[in-house]
Structures are given as structure tokens and as C-alpha cells.
Phi, psi and omega in degrees: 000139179278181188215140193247148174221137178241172218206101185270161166242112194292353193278275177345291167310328184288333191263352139112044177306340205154320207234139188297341186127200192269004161325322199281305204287336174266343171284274168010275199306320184286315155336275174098068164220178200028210216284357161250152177276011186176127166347123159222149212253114191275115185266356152203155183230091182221170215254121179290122168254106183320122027257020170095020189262336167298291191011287180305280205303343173271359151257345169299285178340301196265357173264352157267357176287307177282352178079342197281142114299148180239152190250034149204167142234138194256163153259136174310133177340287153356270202315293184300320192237079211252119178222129339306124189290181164329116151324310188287322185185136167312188199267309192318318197263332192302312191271351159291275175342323151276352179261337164279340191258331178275323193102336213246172190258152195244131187244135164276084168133155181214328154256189177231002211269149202243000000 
């Protein structure tokens, strides 16, 4: 099974825009429904706090804690397609930015449940 860390927008969740918290984005994953293509088994989950200067270093943290590499990352529905979007940076430049310092590839989004 492949294995995933998903990256959320903690403002969002916190400010009750729509999304309830990370039930959607773990059910998708557990599934293999929205943007994933298949069950992934999720090993971190952690929330971008504005302005989004933790984000990486708090997925450096949990893929040495856990010992896991994951072999993708989505950013959460939230995160990616979010209106009002981030004050701070697109969703678009945030996953360059994690796809230069991790290696790994970064998906904008993980569910479709409305």
C-alpha cells in the first residue's frame, strides 16, 4: 500500500470555512476515492499554519519520527482549492517548495466530497 502525509490548511479548518476537519481527506485516502487512485495508508497528517513557514520542517519532523518516507504528498482540498484562498502564497508555489526540499511529489487535493 502506498503511503501518503497530507498537508492541510489549519486556518481553514479552524475558521469552519466548510471543512469539518480531516475526516474527508482520510476517508479519500483510505478508499482510494478523489485524488487518490488507489487506498494509501496515511502516515502524517499535519496542518500549514499561517504564514506557512512550519509546514516543511513539521513533515522533515514527522518523516524522522516515524521513520516512513511517504511516497507522495497531497495537499488537502482545503489547502489547494480553498476560497478565500491563502493571504500568503499559492497552493501551486507552496508544493514546489516541498517538492524541492523533500523529493517527493506533491498532488493539490485529495477529496471531491462536497
Amino acid at each position: 500500500m502506498k503511503k501518503v502525509a497530507i498537508i492541510s490548511c489549519g486556518a481553514y479548518m479552524d475558521s469552519g470555512y466548510g471543512c469539518p476537519g480531516e475526516w474527508r481527506c482520510l476517508k479519500a485516502a483510505a478508499l482510494g476515492e478523489g485524488k487518490f487512485k488507489e487506498p494509501h495508508q496515511v502516515i502524517a497528517f499535519i496542518a500549514c499554519e499561517c504564514p506557512g513557514r512550519t509546514a516543511v520542517p513539521n513533515l522533515g519532523m514527522a518523516m524522522r519520527l516515524s521513520e516512513i518516507k511517504p511516497d507522495a504528498i497531497h495537499f488537502s482540498s482545503c489547502l489547494a482549492e480553498a476560497k478565500p484562498g491563502c493571504p500568503y502564497t499559492k497552493a501551486e508555489d507552496l508544493a514546489k517548495i516541498f517538492e524541492e526540499r523533500t523529493g517527493i511529489k506533491v498532488v493539490l487535493g485529495t477529496h471531491d466530497y462536497h
